[in-house]
C-alpha positions as CSV (number, residue, x, y, z in Angstrom):
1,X,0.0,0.0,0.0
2,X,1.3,3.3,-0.6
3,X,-0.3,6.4,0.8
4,X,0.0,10.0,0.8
5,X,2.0,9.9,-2.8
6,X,2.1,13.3,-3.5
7,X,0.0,14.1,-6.6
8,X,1.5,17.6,-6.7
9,X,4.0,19.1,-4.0
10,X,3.4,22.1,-1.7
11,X,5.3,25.4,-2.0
12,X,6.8,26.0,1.4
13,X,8.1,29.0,2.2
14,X,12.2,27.8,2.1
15,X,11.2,24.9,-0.7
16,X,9.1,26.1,-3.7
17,X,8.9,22.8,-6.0
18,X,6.9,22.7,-8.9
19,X,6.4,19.6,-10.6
20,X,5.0,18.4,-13.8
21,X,2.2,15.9,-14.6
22,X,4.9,13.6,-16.0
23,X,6.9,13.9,-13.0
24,X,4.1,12.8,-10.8
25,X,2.4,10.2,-13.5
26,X,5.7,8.4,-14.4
27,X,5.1,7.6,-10.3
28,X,2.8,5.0,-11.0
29,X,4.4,2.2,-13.4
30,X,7.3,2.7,-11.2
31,X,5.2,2.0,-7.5
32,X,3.1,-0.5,-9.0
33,X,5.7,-2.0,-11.0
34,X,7.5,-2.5,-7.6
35,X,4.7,-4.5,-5.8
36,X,2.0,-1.7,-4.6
37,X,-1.5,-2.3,-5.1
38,X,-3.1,0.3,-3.5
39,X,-2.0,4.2,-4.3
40,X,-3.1,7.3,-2.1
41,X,-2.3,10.5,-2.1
42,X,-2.0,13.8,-0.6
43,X,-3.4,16.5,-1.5
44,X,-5.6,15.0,-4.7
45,X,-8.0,18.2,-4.0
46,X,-6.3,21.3,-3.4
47,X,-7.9,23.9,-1.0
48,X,-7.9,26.2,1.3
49,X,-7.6,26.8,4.8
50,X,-10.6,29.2,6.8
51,X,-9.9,32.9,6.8
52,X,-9.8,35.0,9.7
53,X,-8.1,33.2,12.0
54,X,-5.7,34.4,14.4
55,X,-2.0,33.5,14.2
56,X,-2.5,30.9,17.3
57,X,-5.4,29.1,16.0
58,X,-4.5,29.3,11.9
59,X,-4.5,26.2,10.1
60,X,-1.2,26.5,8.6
61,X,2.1,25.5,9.4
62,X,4.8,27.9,10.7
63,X,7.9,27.8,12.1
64,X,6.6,30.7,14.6
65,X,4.6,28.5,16.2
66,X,7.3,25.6,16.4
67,X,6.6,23.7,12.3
68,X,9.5,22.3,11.0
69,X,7.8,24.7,7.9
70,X,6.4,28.0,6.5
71,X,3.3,27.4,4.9
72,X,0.5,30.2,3.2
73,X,-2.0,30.8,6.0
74,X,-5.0,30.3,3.8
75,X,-3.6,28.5,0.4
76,X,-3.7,24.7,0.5
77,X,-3.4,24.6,-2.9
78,X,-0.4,21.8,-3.1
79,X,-0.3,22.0,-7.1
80,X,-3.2,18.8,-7.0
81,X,-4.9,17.2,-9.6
82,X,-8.2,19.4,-8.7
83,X,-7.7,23.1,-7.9
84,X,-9.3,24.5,-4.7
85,X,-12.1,25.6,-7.3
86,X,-12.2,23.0,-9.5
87,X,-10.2,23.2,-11.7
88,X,-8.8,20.0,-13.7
89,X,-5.0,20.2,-13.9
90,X,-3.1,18.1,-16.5
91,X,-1.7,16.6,-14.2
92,X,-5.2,14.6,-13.6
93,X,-5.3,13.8,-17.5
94,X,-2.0,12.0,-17.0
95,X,-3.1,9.9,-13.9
96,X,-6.2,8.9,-15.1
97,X,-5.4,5.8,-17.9
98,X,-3.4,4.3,-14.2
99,X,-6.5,4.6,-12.6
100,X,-8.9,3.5,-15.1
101,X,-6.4,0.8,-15.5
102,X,-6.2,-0.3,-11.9
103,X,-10.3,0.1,-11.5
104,X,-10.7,-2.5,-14.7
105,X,-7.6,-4.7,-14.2
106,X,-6.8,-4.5,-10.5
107,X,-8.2,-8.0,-9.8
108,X,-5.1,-9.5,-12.4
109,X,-2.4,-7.1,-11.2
110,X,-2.5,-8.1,-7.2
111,X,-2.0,-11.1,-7.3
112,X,0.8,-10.8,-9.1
113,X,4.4,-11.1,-7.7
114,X,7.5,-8.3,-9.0
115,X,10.2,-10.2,-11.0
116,X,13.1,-8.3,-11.2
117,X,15.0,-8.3,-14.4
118,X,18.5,-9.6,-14.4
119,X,20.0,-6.1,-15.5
120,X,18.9,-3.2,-13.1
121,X,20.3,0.6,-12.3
122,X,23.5,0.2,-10.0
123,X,22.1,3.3,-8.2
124,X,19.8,6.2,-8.4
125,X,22.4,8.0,-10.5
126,X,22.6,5.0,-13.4
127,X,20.3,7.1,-16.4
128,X,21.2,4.5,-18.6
129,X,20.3,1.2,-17.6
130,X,16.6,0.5,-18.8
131,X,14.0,0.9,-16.0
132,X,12.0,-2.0,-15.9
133,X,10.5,-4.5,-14.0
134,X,7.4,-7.3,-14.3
135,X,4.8,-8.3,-12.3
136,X,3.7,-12.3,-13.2
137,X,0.9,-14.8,-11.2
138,X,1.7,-18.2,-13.8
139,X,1.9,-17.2,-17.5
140,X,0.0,-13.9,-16.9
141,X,2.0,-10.6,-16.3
142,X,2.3,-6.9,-16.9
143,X,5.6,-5.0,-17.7
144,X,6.2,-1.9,-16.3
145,X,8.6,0.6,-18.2
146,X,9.6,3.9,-17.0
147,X,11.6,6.1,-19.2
148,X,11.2,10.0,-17.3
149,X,13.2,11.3,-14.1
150,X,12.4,14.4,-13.1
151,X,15.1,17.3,-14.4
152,X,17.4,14.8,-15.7
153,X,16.9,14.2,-19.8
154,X,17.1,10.1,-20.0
155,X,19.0,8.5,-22.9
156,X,16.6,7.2,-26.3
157,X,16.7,3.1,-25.3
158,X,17.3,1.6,-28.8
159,X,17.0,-1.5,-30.0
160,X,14.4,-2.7,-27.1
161,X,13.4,-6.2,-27.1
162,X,11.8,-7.7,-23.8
163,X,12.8,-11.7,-23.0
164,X,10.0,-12.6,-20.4
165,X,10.6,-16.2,-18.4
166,X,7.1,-17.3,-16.7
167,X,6.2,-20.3,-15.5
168,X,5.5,-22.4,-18.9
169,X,7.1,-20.5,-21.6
170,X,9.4,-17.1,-22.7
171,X,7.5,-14.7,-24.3
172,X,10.1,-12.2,-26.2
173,X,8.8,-8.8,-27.6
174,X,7.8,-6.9,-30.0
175,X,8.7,-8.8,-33.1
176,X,11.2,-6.3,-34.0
177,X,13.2,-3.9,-31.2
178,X,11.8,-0.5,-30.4
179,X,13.4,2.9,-29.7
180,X,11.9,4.1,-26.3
181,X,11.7,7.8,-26.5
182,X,13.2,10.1,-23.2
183,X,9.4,10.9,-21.4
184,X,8.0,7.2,-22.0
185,X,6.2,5.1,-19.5
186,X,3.9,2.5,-19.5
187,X,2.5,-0.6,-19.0
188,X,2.0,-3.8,-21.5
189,X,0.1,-6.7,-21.2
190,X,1.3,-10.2,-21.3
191,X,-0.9,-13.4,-21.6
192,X,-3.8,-10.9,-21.8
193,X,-7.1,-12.4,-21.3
194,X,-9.3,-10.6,-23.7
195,X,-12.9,-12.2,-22.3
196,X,-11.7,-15.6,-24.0
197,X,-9.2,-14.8,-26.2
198,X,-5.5,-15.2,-25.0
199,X,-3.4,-11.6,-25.9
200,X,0.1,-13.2,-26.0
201,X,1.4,-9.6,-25.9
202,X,0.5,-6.0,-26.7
203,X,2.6,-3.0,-27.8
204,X,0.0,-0.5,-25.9
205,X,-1.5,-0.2,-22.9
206,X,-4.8,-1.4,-21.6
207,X,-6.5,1.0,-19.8
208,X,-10.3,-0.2,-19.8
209,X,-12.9,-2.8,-20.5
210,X,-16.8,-1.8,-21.4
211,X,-19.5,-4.5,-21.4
212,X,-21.6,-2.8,-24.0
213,X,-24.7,-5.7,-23.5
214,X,-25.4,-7.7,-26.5
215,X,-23.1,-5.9,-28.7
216,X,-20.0,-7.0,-26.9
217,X,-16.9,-5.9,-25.0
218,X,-14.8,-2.6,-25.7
219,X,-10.9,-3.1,-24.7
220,X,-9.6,0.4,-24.7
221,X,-5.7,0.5,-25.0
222,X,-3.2,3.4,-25.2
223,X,-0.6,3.7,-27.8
224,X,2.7,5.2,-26.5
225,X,5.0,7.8,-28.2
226,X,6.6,6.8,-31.4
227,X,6.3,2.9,-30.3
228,X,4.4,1.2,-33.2
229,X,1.4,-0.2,-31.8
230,X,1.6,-4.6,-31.9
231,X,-0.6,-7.3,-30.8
232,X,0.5,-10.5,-31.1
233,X,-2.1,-14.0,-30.7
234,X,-2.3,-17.3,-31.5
235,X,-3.0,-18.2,-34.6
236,X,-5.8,-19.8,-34.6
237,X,-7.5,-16.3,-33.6
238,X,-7.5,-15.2,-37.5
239,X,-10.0,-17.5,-37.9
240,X,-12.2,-14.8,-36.2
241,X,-10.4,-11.9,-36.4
242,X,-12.2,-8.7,-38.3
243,X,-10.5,-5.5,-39.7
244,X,-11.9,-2.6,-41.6
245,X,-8.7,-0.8,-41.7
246,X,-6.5,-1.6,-45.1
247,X,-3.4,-0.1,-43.0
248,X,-3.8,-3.2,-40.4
249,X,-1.4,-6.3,-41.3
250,X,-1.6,-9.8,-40.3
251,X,1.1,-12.2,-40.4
252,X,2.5,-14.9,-38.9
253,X,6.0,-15.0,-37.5
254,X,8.0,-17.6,-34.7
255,X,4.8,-19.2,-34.2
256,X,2.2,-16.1,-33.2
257,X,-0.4,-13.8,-35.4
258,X,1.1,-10.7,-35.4
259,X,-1.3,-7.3,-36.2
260,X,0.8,-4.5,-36.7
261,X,0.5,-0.9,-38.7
262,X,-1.8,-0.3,-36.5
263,X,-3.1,3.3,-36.6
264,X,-4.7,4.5,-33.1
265,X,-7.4,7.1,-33.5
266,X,-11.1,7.1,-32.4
267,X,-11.7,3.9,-35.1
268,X,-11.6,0.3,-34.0
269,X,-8.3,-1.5,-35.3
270,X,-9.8,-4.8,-35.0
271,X,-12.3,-7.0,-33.7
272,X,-13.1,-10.6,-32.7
273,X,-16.3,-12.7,-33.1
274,X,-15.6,-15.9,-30.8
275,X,-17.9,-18.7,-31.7
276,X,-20.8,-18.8,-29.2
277,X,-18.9,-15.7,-27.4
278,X,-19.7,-12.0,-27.1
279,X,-17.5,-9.8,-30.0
280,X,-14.7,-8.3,-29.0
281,X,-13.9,-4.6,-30.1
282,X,-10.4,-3.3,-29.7
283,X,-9.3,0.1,-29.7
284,X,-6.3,2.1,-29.1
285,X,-5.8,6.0,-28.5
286,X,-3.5,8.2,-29.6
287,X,-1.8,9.9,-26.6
288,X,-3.0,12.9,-26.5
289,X,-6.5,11.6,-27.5
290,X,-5.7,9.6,-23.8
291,X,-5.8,13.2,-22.0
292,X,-9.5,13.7,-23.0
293,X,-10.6,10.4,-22.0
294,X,-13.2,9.9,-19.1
295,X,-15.1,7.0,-18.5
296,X,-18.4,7.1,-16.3
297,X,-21.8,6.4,-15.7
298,X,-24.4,7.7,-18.2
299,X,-27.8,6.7,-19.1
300,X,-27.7,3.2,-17.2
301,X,-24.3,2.5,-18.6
302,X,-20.6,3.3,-18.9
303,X,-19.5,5.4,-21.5
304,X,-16.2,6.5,-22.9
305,X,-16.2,10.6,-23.6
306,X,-13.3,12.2,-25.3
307,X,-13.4,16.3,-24.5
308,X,-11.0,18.8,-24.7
309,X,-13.1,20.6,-21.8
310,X,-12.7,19.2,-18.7
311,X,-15.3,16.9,-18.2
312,X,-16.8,15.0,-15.3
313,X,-19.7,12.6,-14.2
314,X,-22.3,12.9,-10.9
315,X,-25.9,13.0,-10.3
316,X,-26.4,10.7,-13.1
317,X,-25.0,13.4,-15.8
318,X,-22.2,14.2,-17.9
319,X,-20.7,17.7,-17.5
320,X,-18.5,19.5,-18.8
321,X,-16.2,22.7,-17.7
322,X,-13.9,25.2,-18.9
323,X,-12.7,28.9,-18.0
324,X,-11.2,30.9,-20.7
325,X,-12.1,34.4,-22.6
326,X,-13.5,34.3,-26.3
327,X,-14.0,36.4,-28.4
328,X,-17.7,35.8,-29.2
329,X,-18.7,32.3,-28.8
330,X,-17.8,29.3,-26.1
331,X,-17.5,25.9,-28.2
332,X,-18.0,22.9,-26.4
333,X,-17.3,19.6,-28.0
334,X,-17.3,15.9,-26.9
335,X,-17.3,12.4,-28.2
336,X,-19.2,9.7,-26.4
337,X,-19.2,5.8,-26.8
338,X,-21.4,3.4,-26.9
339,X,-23.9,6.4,-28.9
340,X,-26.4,7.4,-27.1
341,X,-30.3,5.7,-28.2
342,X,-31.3,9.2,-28.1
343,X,-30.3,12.9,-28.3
344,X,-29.6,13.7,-24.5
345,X,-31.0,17.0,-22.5
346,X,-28.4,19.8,-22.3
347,X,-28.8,23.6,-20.3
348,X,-28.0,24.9,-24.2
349,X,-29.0,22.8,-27.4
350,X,-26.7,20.7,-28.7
351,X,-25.3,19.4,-32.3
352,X,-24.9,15.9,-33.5
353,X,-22.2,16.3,-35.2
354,X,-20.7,13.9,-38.2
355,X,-19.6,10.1,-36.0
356,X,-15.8,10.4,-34.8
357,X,-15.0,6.4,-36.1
358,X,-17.1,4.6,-33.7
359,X,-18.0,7.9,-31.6
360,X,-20.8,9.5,-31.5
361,X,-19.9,13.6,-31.2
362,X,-22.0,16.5,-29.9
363,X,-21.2,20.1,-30.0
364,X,-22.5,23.2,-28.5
365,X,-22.1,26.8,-28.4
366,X,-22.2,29.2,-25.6
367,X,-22.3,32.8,-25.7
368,X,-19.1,34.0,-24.3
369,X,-19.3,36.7,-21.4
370,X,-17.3,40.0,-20.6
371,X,-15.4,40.6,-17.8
372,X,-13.4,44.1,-17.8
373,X,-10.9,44.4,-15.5
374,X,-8.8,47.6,-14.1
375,X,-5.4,47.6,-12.3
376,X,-4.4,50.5,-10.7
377,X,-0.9,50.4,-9.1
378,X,-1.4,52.1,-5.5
379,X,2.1,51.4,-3.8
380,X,5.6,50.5,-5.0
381,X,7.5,47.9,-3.4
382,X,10.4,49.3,-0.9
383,X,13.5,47.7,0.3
384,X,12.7,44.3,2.0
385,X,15.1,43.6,4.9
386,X,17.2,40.8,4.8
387,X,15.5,36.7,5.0
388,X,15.6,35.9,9.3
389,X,17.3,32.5,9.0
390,X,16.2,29.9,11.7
391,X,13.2,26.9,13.1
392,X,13.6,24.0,13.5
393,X,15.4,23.7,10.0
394,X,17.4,26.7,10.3
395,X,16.7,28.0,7.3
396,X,14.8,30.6,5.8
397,X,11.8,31.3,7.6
398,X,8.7,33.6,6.6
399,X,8.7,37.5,7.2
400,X,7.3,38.6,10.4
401,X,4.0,40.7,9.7
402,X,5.3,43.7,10.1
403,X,7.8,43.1,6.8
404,X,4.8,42.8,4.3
405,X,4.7,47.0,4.3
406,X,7.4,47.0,1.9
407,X,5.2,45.1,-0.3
408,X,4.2,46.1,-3.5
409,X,-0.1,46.9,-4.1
410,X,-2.4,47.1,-6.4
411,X,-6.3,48.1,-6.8
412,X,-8.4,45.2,-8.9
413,X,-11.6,46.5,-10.4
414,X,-14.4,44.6,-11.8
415,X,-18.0,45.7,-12.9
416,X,-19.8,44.0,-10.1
417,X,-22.8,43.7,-12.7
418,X,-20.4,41.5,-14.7
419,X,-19.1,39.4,-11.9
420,X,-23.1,39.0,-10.9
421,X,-23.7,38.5,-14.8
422,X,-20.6,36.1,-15.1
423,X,-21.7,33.8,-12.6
424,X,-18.9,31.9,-11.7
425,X,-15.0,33.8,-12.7
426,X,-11.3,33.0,-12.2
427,X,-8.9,35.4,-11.4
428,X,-5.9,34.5,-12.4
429,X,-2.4,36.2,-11.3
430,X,1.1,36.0,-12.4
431,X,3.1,37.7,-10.4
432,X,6.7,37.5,-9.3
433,X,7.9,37.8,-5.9
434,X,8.1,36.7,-2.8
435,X,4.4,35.7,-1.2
436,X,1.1,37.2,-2.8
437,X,-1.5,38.3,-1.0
438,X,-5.1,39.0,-1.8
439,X,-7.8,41.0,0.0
440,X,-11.5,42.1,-0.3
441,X,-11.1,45.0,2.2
442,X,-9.6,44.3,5.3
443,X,-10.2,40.7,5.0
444,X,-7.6,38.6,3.0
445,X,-9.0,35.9,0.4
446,X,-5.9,33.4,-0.6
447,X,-2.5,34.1,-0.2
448,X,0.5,32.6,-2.3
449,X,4.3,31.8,-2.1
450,X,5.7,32.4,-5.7
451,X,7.0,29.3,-7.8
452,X,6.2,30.0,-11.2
453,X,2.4,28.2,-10.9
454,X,-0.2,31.0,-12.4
455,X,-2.1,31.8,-8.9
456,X,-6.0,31.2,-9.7
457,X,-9.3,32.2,-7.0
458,X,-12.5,32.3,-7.5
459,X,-14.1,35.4,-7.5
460,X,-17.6,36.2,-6.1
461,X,-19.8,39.2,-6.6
462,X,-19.3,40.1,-3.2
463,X,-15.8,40.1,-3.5
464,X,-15.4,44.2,-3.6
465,X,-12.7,46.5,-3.3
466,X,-10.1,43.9,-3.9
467,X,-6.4,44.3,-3.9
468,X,-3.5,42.9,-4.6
469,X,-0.1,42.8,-2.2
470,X,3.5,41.5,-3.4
471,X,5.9,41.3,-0.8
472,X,9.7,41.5,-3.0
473,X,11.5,38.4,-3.3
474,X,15.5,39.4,-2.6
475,X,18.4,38.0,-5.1
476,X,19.8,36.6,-2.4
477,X,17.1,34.8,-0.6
478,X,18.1,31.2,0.3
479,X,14.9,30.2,-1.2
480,X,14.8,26.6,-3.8
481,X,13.6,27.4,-7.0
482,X,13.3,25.5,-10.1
483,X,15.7,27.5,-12.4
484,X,12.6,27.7,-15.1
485,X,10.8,29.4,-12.6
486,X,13.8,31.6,-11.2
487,X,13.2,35.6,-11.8
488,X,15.5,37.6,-13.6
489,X,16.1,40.2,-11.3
490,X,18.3,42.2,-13.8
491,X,21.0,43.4,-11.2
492,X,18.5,44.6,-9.1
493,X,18.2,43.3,-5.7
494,X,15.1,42.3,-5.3
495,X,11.8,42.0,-7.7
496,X,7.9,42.3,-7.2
497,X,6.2,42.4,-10.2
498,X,2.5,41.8,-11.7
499,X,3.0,40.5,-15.3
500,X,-0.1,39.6,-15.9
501,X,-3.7,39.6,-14.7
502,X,-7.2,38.1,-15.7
503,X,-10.4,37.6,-15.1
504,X,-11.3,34.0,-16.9
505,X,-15.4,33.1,-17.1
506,X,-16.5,29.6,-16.1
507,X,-18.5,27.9,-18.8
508,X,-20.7,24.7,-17.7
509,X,-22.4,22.7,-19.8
510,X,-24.6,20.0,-18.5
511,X,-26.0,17.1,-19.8
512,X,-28.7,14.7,-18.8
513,X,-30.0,11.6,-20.7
């Protein structure tokens, strides 16, 4: 069991990481790969602590009240899959085939025991051994490949070709070695059961299974960067193996029916029609068709949806979310299989648009809203006193109250009718400096350390008279931060700056069979 993985990292005040999604989803063949079954994590759903607390009774962590830390006093945001508000980070997109793949598969994965290849890293330094291991319960197993380290560019593995010893037999593959790109990771089937048929191996990864009644199963698998997509059966199977596709070959080589030149898209490579057996539908996504995949319930069954909004199932519906400013028009698309028997209910009409291969697609348009927004600078930042080193760390520790005078302010205005208009808005903020601050009045809203992560809140209508603090952040701070996200300070010795700031409307769209 593994818990409290971190799904994103806090900033602290002394330690500002920011990670990617690939640095927290290439976590996952790697921990499961290693024997875990069971992942948790902390934080999944950013958040934030209550306002108005006194320094005694705050929620947050501070090394004034003996924490080994400095946190925000109201910001729990911890870079999560889900923003305090919402929001679906990409970071969520890239865990989501894991999950999908440990909700559908689970039952064949924990059973099974980690082999360790013969050829492993001799330390944590060692970029160029492959990083690898399998997971096995008889002639079943999954291989687990793992091609990304965080800030370190891995070396292009050429010429891969996997020699897997299981109980009864060695199953070596693919057919013909593969260059594994820096940024890859995966998992691969071997000895897949595919609901009768036997999957000797698979170039892709499976990542769900949909019983779609009397018109069969759905095996959804993944392709993986600039790996050609393989399966490889017995031969017997082309017997009762179907294609549509003139780019899909079959042959037979070393005793197996290969299918290669497979092409992944939203089309079904091929299927299988078992004698006295459900058909079998497979198909494989492109990768970045992968980050717009959710699977839930709809209308009495599962469906796959494909949306480059950020979409989401409850109360029996499908909805879907974004926050962005257009021009004149919102568009909202999404692709949904099995097809619907009927045109669902939506809060604005929708379009059936032309079938995706075997998706049925629907498209609406919402009328975008304005939000104008005013930034008046009221103050400019003065000289911040040196960093108090010290705590339990002794390190750098957060300025005492009194220090956040020097900081830089500004006045936000927004046409309350808007806001009330709007409905739901973002206010997004890209600032550079030390720790942001903002208030409605006397009474402060969120608060953030800097670390190169655009700073989002939800705005309400009675969110008036807002502004905006920056406390400087000195060249010389002993403060960690990633070198992308490092300012530029120009010779000067210190910076607070707002580059950019907007107000972002919240489209819903909400569907109901």
């Amino acid at each position: 069991m593994g818990a409290e993985y971190g799904a994103g990292l806090p900033a602290m005040y002394r330690r500002r990481t920011l990670v990617s999604a690939d640095d927290i989803a290439s976590m996952l063949p790697v921990q499961l790969g290693s024997g875990v079954n069971l992942m948790g994590y902390y934080m999944f759903h950013g958040g934030r602590n209550p306002s108005g607390l006194s320094v005694q009774n705050s929620l947050e962590e501070s090394t004034l009240t003996g924490g080994y830390n400095d946190t925000p006093m109201i910001s729990y945001d911890f870079n999560a899959p889900l923003g305090p508000d919402g929001q679906q980070r990409p970071v969520l997109s890239a865990l989501r085939p894991f999950h999908y793949f440990l909700n559908n598969f689970g039952d064949r994965l924990a059973p099974m025991t980690v082999r360790k290849p013969e050829l492993v890293s001799a330390s944590a330094i060692d970029l160029n051994t492959p990083r690898f291991s399998v997971r096995s319960a008889g002639d079943s197993a999954f291989l687990f490949f793992n091609n990304h380290v965080r800030q370190y560019p891995m070396p292009t593995q050429r010429g891969v070709q996997f020699s897997v010893k299981l109980s009864h037999q060695t199953v070596v593959f693919p057919q013909h070695p593969v260059d594994i790109a820096d940024g890859n990771y995966f998992i691969w089937p071997i000895n897949f059961d595919l609901d009768g048929t036997r999957l000797i191996y698979a170039t892709a990864q499976p990542v769900a299974r949909l019983d779609n009644g009397k018109a069969g199963l759905l095996y959804v698998f993944a392709e993986q960067k600039d790996i050609p997509v393989e399966f490889a059966f017995d031969p017997a199977v082309a017997s009762y193996l179907t294609t549509s596709a003139s780019e899909v070959h079959q042959k037979t080589s070393d005793g197996k029916l290969i299918i290669d030149g497979i092409k992944a898209g939203t089309s079904s490579p091929f299927s299988l029609h078992q004698p006295n057996a459900r058909p079998v539908t497979v198909l494989v996504l492109k990768p970045e068709q992968l980050k717009q995949l959710s699977i839930g319930d709809f209308a009495g069954q599962r469906h796959l949806v494909l949306s480059g909004q950020e979409p989401y199932f409850a109360s029996k519906g499908l909805y879907l979310r974004t926050q962005e400013i257009a021009p004149v028009t919102v568009d909202f698309r999404f692709a949904v299989y099995p097809p619907l028997d009927r045109s669902p209910h939506s809060s604005v009409p929708l379009i059936a648009s032309a079938k995706d291969g075997i998706f049925q697609v629907f498209e609406a348009k919402l009328k975008a809203r304005k939000l104008d927004v005013k930034v008046t600078e009221l103050r400019a930042a003065q000289q911040m006193p040196p960093v108090i080193i010290g705590g339990l760390a002794k390190a750098a520790m957060q300025p005492i109250p009194e220090n956040f005078r020097y900081a830089a302010t500004w006045q936000i205005a927004i046409p309350q009718e808007q806001l009330r208009d709007a409905g739901e808005a973002i206010l997004e903020l890209d600032f550079v400096g030390d720790i942001g601050r903002l208030f409605s009045g006397t009474k402060m809203l969120d608060d953030w350390y800097y670390n190169g992560q655009h700073w989002q809140y939800k705005i309400k209508p009675t969110d008036t008279a807002l502004t905006l603090s920056v406390l400087p952040l000195l060249a010389n701070a002993p403060i960690y931060l990633p070198k992308e996200h490092r300012p530029d300070f120009k010779g000067a010795s210190q910076v607070a700056n707002l580059r950019q700031l907007r107000v972002l409307p919240v489209y819903h769209l909400d569907i109901q069979p």
